[in-house]
C-alpha positions in Angstrom: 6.7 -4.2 2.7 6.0 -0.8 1.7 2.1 -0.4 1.2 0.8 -1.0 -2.0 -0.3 2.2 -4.2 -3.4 3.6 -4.7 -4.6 2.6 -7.9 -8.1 4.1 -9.6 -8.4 1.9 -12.7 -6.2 -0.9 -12.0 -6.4 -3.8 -9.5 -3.0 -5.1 -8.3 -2.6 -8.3 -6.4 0.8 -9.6 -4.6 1.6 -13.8 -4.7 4.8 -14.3 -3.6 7.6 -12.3 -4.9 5.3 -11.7 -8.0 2.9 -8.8 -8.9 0.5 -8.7 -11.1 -1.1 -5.9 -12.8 -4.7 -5.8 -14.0 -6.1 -3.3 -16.1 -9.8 -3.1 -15.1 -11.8 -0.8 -17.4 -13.0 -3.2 -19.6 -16.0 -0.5 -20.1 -13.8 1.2 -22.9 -11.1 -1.8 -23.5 -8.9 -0.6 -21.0 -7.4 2.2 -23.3 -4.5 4.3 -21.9 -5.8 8.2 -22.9 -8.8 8.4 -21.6 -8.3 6.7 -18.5 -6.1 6.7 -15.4 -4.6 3.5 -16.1 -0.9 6.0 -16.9 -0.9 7.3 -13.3 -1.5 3.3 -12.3 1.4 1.7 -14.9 4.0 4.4 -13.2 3.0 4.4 -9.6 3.2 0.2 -9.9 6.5 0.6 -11.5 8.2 3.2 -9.8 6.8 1.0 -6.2 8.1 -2.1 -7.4 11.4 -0.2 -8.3 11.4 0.5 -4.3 9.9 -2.7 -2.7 12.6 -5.3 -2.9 10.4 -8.4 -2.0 8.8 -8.0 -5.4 10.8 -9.8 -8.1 8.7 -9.8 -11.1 5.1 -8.4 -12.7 2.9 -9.4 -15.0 0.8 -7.2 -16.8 -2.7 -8.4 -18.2 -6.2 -6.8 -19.0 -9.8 -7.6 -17.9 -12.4 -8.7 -19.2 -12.1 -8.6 -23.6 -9.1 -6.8 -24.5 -5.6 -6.3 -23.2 -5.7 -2.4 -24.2 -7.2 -0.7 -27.2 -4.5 1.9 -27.1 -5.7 5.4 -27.3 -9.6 6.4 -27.6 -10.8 7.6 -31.1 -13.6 9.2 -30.2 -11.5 11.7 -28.2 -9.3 12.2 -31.2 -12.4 13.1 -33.6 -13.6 15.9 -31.1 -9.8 16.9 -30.4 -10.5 16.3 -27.0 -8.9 15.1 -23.6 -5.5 13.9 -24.5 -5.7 14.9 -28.3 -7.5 18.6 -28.1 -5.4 21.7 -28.4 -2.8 23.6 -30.9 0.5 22.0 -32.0 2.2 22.9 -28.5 -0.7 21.7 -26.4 -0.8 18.2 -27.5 2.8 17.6 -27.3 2.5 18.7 -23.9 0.0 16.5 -23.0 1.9 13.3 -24.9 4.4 14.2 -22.8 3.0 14.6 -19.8 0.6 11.9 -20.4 1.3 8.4 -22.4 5.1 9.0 -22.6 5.1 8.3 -19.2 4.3 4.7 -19.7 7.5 3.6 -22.0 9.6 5.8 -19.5 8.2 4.2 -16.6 8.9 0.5 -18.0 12.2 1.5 -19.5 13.1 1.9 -15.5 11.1 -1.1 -14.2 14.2 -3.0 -12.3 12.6 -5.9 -12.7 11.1 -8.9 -15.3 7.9 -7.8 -17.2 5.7 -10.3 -18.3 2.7 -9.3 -20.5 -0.2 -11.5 -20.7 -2.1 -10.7 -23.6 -5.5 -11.5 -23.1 -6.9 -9.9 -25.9 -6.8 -6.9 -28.6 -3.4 -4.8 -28.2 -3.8 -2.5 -30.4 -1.7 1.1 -31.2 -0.8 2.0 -27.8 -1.8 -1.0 -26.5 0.6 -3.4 -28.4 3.0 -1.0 -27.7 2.5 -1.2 -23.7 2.9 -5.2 -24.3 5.8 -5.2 -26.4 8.0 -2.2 -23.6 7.5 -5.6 -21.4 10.6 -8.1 -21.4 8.3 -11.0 -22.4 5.0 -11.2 -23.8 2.5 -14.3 -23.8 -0.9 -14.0 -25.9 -3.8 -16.1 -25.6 -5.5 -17.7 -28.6 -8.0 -15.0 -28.8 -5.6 -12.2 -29.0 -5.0 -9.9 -31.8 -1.9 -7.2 -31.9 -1.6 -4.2 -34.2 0.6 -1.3 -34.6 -2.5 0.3 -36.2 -1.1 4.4 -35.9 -1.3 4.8 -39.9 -4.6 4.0 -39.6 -5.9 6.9 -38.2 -3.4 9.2 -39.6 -1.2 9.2 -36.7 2.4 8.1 -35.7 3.7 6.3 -32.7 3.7 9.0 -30.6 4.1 6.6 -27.4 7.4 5.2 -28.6 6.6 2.1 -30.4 8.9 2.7 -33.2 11.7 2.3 -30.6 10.6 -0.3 -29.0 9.3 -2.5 -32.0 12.5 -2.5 -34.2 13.8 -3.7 -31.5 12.0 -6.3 -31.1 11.7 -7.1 -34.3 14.3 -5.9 -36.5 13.6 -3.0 -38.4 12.5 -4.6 -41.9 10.0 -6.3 -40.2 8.6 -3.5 -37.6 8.8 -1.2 -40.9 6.4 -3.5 -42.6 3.9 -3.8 -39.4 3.8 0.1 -38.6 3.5 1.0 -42.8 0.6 -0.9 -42.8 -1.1 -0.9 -39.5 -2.1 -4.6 -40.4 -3.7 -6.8 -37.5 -1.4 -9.9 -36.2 -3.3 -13.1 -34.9 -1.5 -14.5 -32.3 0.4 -17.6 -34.2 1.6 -15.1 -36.6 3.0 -13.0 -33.4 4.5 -16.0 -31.9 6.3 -16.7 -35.4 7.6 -13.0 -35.9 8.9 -13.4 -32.3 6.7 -10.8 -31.0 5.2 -13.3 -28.5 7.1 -16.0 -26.4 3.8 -18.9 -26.7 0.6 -18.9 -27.0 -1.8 -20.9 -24.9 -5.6 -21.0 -24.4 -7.0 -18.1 -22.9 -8.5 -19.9 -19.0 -5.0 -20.2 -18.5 -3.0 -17.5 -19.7 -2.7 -15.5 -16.7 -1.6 -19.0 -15.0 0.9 -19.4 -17.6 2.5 -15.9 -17.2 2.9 -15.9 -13.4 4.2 -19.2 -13.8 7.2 -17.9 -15.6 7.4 -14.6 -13.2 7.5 -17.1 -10.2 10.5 -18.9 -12.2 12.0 -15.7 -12.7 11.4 -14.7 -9.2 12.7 -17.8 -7.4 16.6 -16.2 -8.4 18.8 -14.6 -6.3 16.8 -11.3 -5.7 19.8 -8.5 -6.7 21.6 -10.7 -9.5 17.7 -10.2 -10.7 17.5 -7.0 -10.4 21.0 -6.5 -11.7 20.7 -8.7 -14.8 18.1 -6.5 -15.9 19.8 -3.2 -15.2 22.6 -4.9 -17.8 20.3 -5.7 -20.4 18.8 -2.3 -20.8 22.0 -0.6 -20.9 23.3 -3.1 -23.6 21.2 -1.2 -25.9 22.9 2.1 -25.6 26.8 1.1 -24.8 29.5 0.9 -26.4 31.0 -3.2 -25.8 34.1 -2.0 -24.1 32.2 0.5 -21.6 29.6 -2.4 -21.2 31.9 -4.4 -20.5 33.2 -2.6 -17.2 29.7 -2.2 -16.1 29.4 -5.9 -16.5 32.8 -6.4 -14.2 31.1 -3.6 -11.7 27.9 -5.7 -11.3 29.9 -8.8 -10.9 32.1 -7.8 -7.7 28.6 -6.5 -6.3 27.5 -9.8 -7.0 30.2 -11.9 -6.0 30.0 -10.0 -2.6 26.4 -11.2 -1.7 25.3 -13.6 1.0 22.9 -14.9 -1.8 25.7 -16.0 -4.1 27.7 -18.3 -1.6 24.5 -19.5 -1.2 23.4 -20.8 -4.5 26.7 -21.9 -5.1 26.7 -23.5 -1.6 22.8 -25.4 -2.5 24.2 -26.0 -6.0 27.5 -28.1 -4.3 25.4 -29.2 -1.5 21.8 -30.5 -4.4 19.5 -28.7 -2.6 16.9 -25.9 -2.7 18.7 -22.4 -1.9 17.1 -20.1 0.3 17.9 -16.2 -0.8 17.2 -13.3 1.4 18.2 -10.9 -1.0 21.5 -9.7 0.6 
């Protein structure tokens, strides 16, 4: 295994074939601007992207909130990330929190957020550029931007809409309203919700279902969803027919088939 990065305000643990990513500056509810927790999102990501024994990550917070997004006492002073003219803070968006929804636009394989609390601005954002997203009775989402005069500025009007449809991510971002968690799990912004003691248990659950596949059809499968957005059907279509002779021609596919013929548990090794 290639060793793990260095990490300054994030803790990340290994189980398996599964990763989990913990946000630990529950001092300030682990917001993204003032903090180090970009460097940590993109170093875990662009890792995982070269480790192949890691087949899924989850994403959670610690201690009361998943991420409050970006800090508003910094944006009063026009300070840190927010402080400078017109060409200063672009820079610094750009340099800064846009490398988050870049960084998990590339991540090669499932995302799971676990919500554990408030994801708000930036923060609901971060959870919803994850493939799947579980919340815990106690969370709350926003995309609260309008609030404080701003706009997504970290891509959430992509992502959102997406999500969402964009009716429905038009109405959220308009009026910066806070979702409870049922309301989130009936918009389809959230897969479940479960009680908070065993969220985290719940979401590397699933990433240990997702990471018991064939390793590269994995890694594949999500290569082909993320394209889907941007293709045309007939191009997409000759990726998908590319990816398949890759996949045909694995040692892991002759053996799920094989365990599948034979009822029996397959053993991959990612070749």
């Amino acid at each position: 295994m290639i060793s793990q990065p260095e990490l300054t305000d994030a803790l990340l643990s290994v189980e398996g074939r599964v990763a989990t990513l913990t946000f630990n500056r529950d001092d300030v509810r682990n917001e993204l601007t003032g903090t180090h927790l970009v460097d940590d999102i993109e170093r875990t990501v662009d890792w995982i992207n070269r480790e192949e024994s890691i087949a899924a990550l989850v994403l959670t917070g610690a201690g009361r909130a998943f991420s409050s997004g970006g800090n508003v006492k910094h944006m009063l002073k026009r300070e840190g990330s927010f402080g400078g003219d017109v060409y200063e803070v672009q820079k610094r968006y750009r340099e800064g929190i846009q490398r988050i929804p870049l960084a998990m636009h590339r991540l090669e394989v499932p995302s799971i957020a676990a919500i554990n609390g408030p994801a708000i601005g930036a923060g609901f954002d971060l959870a919803c550029m994850c493939d799947i997203r579980l919340a815990s009775t106690d969370a709350t989402m926003a995309e609260s931007f309008v609030n404080v005069g701003i706009v997504p500025g970290d891509g959430g009007a992509w992502f959102l809409q997406r999500l969402v449809g964009y009716q429905r991510a038009a109405e959220l971002t308009f009026s910066g309203r806070v979702l409870e968690a049922d309301e989130a799990k009936e918009l389809g912004i959230v897969l479940d919700v479960v009680v908070g003691v065993v969220l985290l248990e719940r979401a590397q659950e699933l990433a240990r279902n997702f990471a018991a596949k064939p390793p590269q059809a994995l890694r594949l499968t999500k290569r082909l969803m993320k394209s889907a957005e941007r293709m045309e059907l007939g191009d997409f279509l000759d990726h998908c027919a590319v990816f398949q002779g890759m996949c045909h021609n694995t040692e892991d596919h002759l053996e799920a088939v094989a365990s599948m013929l034979d009822k029996r548990a397959p053993s991959f090794k990612g070749r």
